[in-house]
KOLFI-375849 format. One record per atom (N, C-alpha, C): residue number from 1; x, z, y; atom name. Coordinates in steps of 0.02 Angstrom, whole numbers, plus 50000, padded with zeros to 5 digits. Layout:
% residues N
[NUM,[X,Z,Y],CA]
...
% end
This chain:
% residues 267
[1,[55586,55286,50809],N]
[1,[55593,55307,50879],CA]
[1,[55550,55261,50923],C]
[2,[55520,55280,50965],N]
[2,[55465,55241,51024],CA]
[2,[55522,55224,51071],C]
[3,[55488,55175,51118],N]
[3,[55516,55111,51159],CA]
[3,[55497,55106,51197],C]
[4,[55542,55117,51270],N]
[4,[55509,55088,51338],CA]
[4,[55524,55046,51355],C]
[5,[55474,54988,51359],N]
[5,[55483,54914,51374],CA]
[5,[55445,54903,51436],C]
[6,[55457,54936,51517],N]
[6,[55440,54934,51558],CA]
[6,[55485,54895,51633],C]
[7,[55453,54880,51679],N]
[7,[55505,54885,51733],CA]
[7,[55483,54945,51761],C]
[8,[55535,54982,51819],N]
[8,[55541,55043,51845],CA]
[8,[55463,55032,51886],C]
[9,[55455,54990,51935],N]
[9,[55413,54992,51962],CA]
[9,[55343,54976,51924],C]
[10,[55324,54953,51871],N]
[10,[55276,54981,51810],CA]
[10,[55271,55032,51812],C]
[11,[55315,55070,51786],N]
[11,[55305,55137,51750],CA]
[11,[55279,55204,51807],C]
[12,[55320,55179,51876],N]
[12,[55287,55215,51934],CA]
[12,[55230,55209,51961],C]
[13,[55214,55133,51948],N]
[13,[55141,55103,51963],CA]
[13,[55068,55130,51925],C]
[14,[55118,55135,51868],N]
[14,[55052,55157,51820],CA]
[14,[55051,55239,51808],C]
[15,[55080,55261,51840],N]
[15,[55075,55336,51839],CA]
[15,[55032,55383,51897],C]
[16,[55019,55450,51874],N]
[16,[55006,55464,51926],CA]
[16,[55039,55480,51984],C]
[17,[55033,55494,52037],N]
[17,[55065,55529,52107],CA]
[17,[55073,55591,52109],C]
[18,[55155,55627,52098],N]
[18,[55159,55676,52096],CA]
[18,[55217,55713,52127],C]
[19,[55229,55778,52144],N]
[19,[55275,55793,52186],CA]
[19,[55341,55795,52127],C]
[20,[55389,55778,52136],N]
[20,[55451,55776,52058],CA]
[20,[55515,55809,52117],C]
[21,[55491,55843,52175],N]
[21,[55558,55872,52222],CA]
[21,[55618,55926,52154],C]
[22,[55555,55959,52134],N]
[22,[55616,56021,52082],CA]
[22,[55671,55972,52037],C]
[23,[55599,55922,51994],N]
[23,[55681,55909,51953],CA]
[23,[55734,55825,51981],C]
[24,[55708,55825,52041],N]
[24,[55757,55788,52085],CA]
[24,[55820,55808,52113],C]
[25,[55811,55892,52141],N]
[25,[55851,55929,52139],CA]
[25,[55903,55947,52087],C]
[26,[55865,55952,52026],N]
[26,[55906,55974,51973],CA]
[26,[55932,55917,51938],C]
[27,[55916,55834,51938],N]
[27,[55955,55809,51938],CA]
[27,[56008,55786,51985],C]
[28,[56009,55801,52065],N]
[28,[56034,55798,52110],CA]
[28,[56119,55871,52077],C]
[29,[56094,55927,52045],N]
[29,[56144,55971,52040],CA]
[29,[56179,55958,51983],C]
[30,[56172,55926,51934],N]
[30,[56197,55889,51874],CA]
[30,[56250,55858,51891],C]
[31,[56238,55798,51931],N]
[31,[56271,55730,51939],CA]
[31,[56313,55770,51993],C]
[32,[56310,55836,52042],N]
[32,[56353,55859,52092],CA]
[32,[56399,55893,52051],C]
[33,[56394,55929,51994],N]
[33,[56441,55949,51957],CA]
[33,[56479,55932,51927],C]
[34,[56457,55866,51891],N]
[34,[56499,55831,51877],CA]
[34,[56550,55768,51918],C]
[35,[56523,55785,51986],N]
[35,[56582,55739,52039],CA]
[35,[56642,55804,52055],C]
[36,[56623,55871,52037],N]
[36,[56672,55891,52073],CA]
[36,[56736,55910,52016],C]
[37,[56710,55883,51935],N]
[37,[56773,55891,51901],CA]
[37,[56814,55813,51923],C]
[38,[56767,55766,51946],N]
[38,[56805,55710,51966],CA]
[38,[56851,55710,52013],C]
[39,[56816,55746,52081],N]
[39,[56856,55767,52105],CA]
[39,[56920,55794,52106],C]
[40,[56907,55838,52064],N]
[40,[56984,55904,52032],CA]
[40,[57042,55833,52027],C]
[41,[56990,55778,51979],N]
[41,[57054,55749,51948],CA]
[41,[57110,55686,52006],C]
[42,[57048,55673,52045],N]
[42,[57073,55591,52070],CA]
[42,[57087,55619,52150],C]
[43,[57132,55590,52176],N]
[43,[57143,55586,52245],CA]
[43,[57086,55513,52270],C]
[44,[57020,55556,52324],N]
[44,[56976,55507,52338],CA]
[44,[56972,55502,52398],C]
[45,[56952,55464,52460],N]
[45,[56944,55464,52520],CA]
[45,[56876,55425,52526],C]
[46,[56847,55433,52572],N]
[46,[56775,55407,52558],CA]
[46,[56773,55340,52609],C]
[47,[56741,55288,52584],N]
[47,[56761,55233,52619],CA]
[47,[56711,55207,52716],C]
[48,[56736,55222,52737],N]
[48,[56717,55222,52817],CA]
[48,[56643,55169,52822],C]
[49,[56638,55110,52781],N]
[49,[56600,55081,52789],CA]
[49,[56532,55115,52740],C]
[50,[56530,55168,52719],N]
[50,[56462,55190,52672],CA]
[50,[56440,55256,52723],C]
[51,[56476,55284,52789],N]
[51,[56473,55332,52810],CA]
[51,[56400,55325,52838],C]
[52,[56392,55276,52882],N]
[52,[56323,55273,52909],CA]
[52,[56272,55266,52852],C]
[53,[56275,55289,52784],N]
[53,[56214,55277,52764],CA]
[53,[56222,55334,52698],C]
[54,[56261,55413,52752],N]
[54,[56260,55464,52739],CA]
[54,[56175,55493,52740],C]
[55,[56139,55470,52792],N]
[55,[56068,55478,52777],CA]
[55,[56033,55414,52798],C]
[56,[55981,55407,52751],N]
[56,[55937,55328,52767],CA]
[56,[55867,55349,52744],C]
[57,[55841,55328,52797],N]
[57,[55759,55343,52785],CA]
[57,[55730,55396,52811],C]
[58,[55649,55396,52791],N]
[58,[55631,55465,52824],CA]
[58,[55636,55552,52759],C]
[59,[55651,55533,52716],N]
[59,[55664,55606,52674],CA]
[59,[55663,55681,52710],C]
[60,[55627,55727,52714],N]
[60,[55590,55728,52646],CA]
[60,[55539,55724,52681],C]
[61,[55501,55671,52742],N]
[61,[55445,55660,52755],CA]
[61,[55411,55613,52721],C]
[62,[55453,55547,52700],N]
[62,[55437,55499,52649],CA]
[62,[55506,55474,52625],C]
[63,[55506,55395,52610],N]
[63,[55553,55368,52564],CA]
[63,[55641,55392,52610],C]
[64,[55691,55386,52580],N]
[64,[55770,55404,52593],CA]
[64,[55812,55403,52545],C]
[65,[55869,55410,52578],N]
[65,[55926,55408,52519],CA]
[65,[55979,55425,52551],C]
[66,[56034,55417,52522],N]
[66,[56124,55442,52540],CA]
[66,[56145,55396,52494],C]
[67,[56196,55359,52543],N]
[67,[56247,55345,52483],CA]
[67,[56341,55343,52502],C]
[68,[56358,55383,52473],N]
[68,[56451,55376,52488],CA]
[68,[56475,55344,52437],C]
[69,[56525,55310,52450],N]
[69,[56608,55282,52408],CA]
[69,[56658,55304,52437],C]
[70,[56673,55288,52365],N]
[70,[56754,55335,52380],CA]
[70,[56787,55277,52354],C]
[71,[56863,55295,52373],N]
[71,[56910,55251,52335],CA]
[71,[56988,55268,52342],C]
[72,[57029,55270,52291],N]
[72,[57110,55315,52302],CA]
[72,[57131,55254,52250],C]
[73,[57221,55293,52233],N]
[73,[57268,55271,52230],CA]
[73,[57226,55247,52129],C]
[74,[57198,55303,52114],N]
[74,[57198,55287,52041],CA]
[74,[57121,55236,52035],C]
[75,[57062,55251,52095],N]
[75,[56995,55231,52072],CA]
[75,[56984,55206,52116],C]
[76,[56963,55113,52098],N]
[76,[56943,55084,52143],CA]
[76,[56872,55105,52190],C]
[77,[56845,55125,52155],N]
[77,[56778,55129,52180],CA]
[77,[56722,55161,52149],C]
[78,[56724,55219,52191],N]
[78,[56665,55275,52152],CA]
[78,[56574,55283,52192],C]
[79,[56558,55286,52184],N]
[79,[56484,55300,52211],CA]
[79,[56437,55340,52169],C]
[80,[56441,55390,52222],N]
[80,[56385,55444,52226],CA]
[80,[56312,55438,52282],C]
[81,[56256,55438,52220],N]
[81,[56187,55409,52294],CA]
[81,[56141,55422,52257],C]
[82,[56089,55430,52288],N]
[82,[56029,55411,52291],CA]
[82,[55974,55394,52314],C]
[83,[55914,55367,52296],N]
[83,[55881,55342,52337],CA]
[83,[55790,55345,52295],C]
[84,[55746,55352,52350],N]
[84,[55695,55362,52338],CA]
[84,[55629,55399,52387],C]
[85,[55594,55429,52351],N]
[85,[55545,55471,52381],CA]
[85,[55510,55547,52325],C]
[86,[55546,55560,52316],N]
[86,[55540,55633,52288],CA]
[86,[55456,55662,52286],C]
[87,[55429,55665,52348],N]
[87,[55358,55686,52343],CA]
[87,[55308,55639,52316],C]
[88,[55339,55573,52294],N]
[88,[55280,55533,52283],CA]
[88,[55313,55508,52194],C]
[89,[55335,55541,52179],N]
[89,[55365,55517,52099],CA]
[89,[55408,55479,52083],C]
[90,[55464,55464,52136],N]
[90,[55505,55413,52126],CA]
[90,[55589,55443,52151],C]
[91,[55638,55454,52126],N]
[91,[55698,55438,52130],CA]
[91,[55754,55430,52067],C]
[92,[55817,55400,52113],N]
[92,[55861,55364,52092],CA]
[92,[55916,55391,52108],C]
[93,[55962,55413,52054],N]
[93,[56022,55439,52061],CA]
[93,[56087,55402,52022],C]
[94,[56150,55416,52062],N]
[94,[56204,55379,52037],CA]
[94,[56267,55403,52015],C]
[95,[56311,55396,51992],N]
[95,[56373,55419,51989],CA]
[95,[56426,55381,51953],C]
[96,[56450,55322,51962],N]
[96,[56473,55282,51948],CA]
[96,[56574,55288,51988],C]
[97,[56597,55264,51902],N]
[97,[56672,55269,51908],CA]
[97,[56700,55198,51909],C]
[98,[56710,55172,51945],N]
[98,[56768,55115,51946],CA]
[98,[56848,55115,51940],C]
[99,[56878,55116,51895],N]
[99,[56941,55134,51885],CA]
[99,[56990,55075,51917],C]
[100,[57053,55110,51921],N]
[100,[57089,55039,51969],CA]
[100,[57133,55003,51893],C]
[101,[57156,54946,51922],N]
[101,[57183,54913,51854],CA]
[101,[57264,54932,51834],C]
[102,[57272,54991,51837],N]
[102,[57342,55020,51827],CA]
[102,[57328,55045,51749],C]
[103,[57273,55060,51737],N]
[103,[57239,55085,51666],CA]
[103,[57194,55048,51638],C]
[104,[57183,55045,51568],N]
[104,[57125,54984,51556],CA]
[104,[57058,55041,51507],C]
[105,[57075,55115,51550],N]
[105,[57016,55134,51521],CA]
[105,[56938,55115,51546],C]
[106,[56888,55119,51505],N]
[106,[56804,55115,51529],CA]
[106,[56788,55136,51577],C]
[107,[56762,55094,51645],N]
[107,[56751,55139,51681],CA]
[107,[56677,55180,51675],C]
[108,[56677,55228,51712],N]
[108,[56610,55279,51694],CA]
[108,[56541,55276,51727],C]
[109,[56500,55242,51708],N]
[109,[56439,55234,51735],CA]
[109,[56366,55285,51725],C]
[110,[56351,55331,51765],N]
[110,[56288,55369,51750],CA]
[110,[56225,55355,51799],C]
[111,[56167,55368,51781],N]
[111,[56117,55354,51825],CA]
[111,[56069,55409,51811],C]
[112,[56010,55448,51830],N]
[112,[55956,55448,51829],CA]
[112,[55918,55446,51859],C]
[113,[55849,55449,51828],N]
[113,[55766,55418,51879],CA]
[113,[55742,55450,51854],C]
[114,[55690,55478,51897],N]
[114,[55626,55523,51905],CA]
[114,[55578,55461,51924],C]
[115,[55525,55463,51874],N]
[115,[55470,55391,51886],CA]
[115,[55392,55413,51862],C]
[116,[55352,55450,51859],N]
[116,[55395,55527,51882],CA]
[116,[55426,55551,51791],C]
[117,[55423,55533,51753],N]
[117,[55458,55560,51691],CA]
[117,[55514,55531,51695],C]
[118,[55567,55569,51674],N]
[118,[55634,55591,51674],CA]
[118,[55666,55520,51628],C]
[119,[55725,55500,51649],N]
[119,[55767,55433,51641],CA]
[119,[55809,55448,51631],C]
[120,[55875,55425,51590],N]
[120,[55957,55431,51606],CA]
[120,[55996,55373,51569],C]
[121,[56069,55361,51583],N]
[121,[56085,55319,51571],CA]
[121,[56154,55333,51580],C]
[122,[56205,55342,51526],N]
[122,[56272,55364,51527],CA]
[122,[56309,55306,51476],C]
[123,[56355,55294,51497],N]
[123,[56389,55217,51472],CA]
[123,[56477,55225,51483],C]
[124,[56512,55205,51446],N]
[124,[56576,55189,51440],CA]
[124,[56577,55115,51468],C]
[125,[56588,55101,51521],N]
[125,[56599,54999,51543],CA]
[125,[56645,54995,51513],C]
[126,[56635,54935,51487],N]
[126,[56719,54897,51439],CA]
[126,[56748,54872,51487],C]
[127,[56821,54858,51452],N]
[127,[56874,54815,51534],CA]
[127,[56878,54758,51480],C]
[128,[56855,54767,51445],N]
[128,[56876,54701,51398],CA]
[128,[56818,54652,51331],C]
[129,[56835,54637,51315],N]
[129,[56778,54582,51266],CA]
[129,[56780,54621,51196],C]
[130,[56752,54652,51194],N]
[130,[56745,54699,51119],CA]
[130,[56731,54664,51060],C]
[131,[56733,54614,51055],N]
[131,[56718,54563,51005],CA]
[131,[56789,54532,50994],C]
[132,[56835,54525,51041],N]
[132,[56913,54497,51062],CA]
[132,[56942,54548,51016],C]
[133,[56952,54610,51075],N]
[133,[56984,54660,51052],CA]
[133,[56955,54718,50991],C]
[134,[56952,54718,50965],N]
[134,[56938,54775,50906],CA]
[134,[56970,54838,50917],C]
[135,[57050,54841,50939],N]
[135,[57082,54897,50934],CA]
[135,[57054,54945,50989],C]
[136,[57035,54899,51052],N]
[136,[57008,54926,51112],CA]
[136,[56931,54960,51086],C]
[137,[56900,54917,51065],N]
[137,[56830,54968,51020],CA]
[137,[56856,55011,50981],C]
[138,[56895,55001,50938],N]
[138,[56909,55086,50907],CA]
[138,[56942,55110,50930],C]
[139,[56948,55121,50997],N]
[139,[57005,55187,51005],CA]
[139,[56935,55236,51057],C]
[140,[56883,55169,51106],N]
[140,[56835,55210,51145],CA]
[140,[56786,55205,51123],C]
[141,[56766,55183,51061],N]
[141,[56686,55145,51058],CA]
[141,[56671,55204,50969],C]
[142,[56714,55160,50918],N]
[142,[56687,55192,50857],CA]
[142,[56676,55258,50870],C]
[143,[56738,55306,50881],N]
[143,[56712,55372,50869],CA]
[143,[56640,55386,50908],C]
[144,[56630,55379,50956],N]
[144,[56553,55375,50984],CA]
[144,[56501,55380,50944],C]
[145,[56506,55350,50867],N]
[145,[56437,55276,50855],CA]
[145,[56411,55349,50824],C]
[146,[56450,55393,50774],N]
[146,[56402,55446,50750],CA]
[146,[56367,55487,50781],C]
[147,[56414,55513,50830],N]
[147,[56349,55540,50880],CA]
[147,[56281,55514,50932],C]
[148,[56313,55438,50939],N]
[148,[56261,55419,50962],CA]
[148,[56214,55414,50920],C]
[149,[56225,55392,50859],N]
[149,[56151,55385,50799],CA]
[149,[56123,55449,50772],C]
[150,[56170,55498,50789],N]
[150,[56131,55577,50788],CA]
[150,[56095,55599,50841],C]
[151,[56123,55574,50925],N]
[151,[56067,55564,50953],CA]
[151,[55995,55546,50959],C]
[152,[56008,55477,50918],N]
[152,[55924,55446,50934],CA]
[152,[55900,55472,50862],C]
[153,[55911,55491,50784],N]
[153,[55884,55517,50754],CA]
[153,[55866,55598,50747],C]
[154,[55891,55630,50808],N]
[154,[55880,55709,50812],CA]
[154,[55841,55733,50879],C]
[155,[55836,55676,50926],N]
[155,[55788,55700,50963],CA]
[155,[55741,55638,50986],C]
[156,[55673,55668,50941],N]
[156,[55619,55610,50946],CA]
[156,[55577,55592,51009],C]
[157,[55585,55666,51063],N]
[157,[55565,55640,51101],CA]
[157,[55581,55606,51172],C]
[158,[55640,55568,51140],N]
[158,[55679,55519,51191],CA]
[158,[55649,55466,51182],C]
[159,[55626,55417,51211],N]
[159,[55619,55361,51202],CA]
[159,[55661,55307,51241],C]
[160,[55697,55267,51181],N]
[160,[55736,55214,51219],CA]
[160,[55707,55167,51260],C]
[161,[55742,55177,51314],N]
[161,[55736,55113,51361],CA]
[161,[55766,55045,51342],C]
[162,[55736,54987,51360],N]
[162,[55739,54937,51338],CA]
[162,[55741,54879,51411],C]
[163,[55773,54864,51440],N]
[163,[55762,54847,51495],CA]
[163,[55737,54773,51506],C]
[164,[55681,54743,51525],N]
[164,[55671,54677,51531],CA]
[164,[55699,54621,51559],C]
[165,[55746,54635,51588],N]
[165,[55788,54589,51612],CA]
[165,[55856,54582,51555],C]
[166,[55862,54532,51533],N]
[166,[55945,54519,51470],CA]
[166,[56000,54531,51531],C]
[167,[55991,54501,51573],N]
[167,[56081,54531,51579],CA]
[167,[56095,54590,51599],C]
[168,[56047,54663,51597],N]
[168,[56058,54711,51594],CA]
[168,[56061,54734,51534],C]
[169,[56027,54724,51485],N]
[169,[56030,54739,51419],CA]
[169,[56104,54699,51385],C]
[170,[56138,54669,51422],N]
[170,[56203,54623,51386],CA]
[170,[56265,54688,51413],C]
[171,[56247,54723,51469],N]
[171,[56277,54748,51512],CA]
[171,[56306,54829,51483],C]
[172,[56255,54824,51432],N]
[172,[56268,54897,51376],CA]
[172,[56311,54898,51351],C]
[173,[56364,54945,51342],N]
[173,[56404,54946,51275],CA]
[173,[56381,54974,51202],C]
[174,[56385,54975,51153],N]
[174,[56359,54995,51082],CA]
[174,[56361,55062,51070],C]
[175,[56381,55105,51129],N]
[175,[56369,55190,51137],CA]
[175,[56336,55194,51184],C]
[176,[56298,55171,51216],N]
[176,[56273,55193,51306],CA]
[176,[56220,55236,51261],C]
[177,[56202,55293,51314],N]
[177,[56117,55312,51309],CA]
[177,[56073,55285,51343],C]
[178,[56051,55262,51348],N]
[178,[55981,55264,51389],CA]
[178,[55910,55260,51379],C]
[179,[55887,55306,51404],N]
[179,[55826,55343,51368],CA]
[179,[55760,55365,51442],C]
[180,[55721,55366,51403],N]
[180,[55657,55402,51451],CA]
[180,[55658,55454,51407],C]
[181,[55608,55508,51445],N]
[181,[55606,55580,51422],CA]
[181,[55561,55639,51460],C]
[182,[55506,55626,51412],N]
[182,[55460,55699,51468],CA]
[182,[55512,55749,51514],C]
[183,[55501,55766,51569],N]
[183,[55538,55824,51584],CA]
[183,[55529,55898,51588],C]
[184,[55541,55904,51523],N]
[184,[55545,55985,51517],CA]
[184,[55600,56011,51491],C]
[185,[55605,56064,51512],N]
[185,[55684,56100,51530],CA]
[185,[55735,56107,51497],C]
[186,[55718,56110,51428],N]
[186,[55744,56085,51353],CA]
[186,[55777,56032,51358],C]
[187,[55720,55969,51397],N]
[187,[55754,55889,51374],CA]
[187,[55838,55890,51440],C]
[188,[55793,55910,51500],N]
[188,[55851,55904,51543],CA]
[188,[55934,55943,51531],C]
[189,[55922,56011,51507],N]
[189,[55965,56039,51467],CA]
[189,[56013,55982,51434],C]
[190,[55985,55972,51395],N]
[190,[56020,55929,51332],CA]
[190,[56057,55864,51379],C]
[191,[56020,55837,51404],N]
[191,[56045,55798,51487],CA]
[191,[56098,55791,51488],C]
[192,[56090,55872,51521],N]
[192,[56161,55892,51562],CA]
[192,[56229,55901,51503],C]
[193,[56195,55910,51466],N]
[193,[56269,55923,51403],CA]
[193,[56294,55864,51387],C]
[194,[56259,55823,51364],N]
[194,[56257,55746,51358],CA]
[194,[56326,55725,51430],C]
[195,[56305,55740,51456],N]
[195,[56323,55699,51528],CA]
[195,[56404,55715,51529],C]
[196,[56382,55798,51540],N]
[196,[56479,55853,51533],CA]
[196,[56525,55826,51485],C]
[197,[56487,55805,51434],N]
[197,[56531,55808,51364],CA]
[197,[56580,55751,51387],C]
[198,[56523,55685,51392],N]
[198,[56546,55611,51410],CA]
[198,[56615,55615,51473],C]
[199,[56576,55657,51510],N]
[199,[56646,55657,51569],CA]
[199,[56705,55690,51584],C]
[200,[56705,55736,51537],N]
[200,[56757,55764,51484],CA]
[200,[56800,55711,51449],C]
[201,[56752,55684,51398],N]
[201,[56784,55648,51349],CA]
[201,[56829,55604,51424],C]
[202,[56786,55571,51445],N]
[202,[56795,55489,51484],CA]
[202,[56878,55529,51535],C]
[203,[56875,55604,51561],N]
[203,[56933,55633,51608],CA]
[203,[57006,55634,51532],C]
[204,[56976,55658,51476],N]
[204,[57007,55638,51422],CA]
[204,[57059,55576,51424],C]
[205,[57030,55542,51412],N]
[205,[57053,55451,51412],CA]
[205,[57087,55448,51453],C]
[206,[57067,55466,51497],N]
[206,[57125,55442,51585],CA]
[206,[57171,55487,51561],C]
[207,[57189,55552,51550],N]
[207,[57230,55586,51553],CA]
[207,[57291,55548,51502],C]
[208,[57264,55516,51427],N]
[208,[57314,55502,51403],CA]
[208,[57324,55432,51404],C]
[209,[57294,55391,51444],N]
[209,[57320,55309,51435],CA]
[209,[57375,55289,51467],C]
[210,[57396,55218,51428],N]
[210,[57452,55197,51451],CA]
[210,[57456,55153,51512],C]
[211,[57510,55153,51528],N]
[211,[57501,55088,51605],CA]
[211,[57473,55007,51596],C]
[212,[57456,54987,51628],N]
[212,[57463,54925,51601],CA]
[212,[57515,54896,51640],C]
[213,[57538,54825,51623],N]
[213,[57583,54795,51641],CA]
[213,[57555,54765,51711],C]
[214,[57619,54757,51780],N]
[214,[57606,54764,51831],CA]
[214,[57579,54674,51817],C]
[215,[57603,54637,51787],N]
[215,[57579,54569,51793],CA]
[215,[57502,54550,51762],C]
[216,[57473,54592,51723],N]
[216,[57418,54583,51709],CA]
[216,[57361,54615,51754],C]
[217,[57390,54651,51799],N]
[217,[57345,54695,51829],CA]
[217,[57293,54660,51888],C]
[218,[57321,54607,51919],N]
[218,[57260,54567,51976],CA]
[218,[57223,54559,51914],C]
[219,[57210,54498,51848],N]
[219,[57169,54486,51828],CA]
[219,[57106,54548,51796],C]
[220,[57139,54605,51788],N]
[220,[57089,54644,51784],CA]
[220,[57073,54654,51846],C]
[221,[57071,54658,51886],N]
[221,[57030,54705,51956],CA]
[221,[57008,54672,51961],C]
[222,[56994,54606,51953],N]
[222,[56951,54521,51976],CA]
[222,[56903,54530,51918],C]
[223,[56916,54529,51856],N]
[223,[56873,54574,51827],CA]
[223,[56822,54615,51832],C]
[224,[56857,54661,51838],N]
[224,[56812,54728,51863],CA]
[224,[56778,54715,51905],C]
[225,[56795,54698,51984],N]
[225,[56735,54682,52031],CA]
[225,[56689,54619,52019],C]
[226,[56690,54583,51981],N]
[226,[56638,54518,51956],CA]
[226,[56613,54571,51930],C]
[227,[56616,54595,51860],N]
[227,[56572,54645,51825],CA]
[227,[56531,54702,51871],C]
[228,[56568,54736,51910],N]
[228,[56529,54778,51967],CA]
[228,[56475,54750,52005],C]
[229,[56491,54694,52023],N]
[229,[56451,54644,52059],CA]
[229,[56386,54619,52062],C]
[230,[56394,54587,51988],N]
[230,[56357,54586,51968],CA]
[230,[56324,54624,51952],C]
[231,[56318,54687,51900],N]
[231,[56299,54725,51890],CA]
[231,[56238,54762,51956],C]
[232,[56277,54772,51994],N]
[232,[56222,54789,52055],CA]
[232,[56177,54746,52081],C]
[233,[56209,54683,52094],N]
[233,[56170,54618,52140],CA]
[233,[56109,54599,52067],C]
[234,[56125,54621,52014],N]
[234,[56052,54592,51972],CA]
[234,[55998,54670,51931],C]
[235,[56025,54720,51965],N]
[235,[55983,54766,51947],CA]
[235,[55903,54772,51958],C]
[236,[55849,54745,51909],N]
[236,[55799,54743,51932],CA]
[236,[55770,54844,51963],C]
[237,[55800,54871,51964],N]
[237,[55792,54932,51996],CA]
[237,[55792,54924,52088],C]
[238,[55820,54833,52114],N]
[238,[55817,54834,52185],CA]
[238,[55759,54823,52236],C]
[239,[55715,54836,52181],N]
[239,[55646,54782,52210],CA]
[239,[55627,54873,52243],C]
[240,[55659,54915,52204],N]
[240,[55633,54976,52221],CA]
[240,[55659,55000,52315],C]
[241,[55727,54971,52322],N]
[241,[55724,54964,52397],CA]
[241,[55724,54938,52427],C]
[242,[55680,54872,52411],N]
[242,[55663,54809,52472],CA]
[242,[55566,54866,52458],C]
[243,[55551,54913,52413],N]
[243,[55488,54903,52433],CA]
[243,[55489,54965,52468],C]
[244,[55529,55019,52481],N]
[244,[55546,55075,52509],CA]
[244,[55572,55042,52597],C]
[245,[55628,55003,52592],N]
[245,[55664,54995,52656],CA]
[245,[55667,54945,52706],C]
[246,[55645,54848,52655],N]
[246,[55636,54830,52657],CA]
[246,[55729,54787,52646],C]
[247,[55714,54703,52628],N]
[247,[55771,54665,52611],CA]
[247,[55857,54694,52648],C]
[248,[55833,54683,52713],N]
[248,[55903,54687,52761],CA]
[248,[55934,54752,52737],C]
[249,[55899,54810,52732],N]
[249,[55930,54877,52715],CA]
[249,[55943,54896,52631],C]
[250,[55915,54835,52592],N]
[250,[55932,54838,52528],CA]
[250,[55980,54794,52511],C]
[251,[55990,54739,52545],N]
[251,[56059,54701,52537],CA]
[251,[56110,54737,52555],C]
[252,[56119,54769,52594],N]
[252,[56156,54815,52626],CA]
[252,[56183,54900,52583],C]
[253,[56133,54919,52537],N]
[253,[56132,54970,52498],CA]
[253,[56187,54919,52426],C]
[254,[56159,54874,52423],N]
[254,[56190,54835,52364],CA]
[254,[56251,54832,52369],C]
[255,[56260,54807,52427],N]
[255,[56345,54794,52425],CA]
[255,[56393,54833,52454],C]
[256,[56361,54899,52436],N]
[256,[56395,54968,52459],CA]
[256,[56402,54978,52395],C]
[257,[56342,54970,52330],N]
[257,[56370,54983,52258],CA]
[257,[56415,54935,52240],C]
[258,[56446,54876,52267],N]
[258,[56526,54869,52244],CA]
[258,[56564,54851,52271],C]
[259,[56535,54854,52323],N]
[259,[56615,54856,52371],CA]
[259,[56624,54827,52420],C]
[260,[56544,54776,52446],N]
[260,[56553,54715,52478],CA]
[260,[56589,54727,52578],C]
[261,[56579,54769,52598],N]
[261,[56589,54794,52669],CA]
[261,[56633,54840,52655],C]
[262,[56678,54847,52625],N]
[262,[56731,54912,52601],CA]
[262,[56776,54891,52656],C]
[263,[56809,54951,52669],N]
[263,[56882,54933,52737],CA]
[263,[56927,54953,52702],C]
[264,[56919,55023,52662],N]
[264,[56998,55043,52624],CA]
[264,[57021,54984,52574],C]
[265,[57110,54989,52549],N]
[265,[57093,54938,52514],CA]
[265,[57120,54951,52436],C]
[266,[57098,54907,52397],N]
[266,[57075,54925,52315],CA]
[266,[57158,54937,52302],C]
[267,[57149,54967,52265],N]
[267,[57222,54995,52226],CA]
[267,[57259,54946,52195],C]
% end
């Protein structure tokens, strides 16, 4: 299998300039379909402090984005966004699940990018040290491993992403996808099934887990938001909106992905 060992802004750099509006859209209708089985499931309210940056930028004259959070009784913190410039070969899409610590299932992380060839990135987050716990890897992780290795040996023309920065690559669990991928209609297809299946499975899990105990539950949510946190504050994907918006409006996008200006409060 071939290897993308790029940063985002490489791979856009070295490409040509092209209009990618159609399948921005069509990853824009993917990731909307799959918020509204989220929807079905979770009582969400959207958090007052992400409202003003319901639109940002000039879109679709040049660079823009949207981004909302949500947050209810069961999920700390969800975000739906994106950000970019569509006519010039570049966007960034999100859909990220933060679960509250009443459950110690994975929370659900998806992404894709148009650069201008087609990106994705679907992940189970651990709540826990998978090396600690074992029982916790086999109940969300093993069954995964066959299909994921039927993934990368049945369709060759994915190429794994490889990300140059380690503490994003530490940040993987041993099922994530993430892949580059010409975009043709076939690959995105398969995408979208990929994506349904996962958030199925992942509405799965929630449906049957157990509580956790009310005394263990601060140390997970302290948890969880260090991991969120981080996770966003070291994404080398941010250079993409200090070079779109500039610093002040990308510090600001950042700490809308976990929570930093939030008013509602975490479960």
């Amino acid at each position: 299998m071939k290897e993308t060992l790029q940063h985002v802004e490489q791979m856009l750099d070295q490409s040509p300039v092209i209009d990618v509006t159609e399948t921005f859209h069509r990853f824009e209708s993917i990731l909307a379909g799959l918020k509204e089985k989220i929807d079905a499931r979770f009582e969400l309210t959207r958090d007052p402090s992400t409202e003003p940056l319901e639109s940002y930028g000039t879109y679709p004259d040049g660079p823009g984005g949207r981004l909302a959070a949500y947050s209810g009784p069961e999920v700390d913190w969800m975000v739906h966004s994106w950000l970019g410039n569509p006519k010039a070969s570049f966007a960034n899409l999100h859909l990220t699940v933060w679960l509250g610590p009443h459950i110690r299932v994975p929370h659900l992380g998806i992404a894709m990018l148009v650069w201008p060839e087609g990106w994705f990135y679907v992940d189970s987050i651990p709540r826990t040290n998978l090396l600690v716990d074992g029982e916790y890897y086999d109940k969300y992780y093993e069954p995964l491993n066959d299909g994921w290795l039927a993934f990368r040996e049945e369709n060759p023309e994915f190429e794994w992403f490889t990300s140059r920065a380690g503490f994003i690559r530490t940040s993987l669990s041993p099922t994530a996808h993430c892949y580059s991928f010409p975009r043709a209609e076939k690959n995105i297809d398969l995408v979208g099934r990929v994506l349904d299946e996962h958030v199925d499975r992942w509405l799965g899990w929630v449906a049957e887990a157990e509580p956790v105990p009310e005394d263990e539950r601060a140390a997970l949510a302290a948890t969880d938001l260090a991991i969120r946190r981080n996770i966003a504050e070291r994404d080398p994907a941010n250079v993409m909106g200090v070079r779109y918006f500039g610093q002040e409006t990308t510090d600001r996008l950042v700490r809308a992905l976990w929570g930093g200006d939030r008013e509602l409060p975490r479960p």
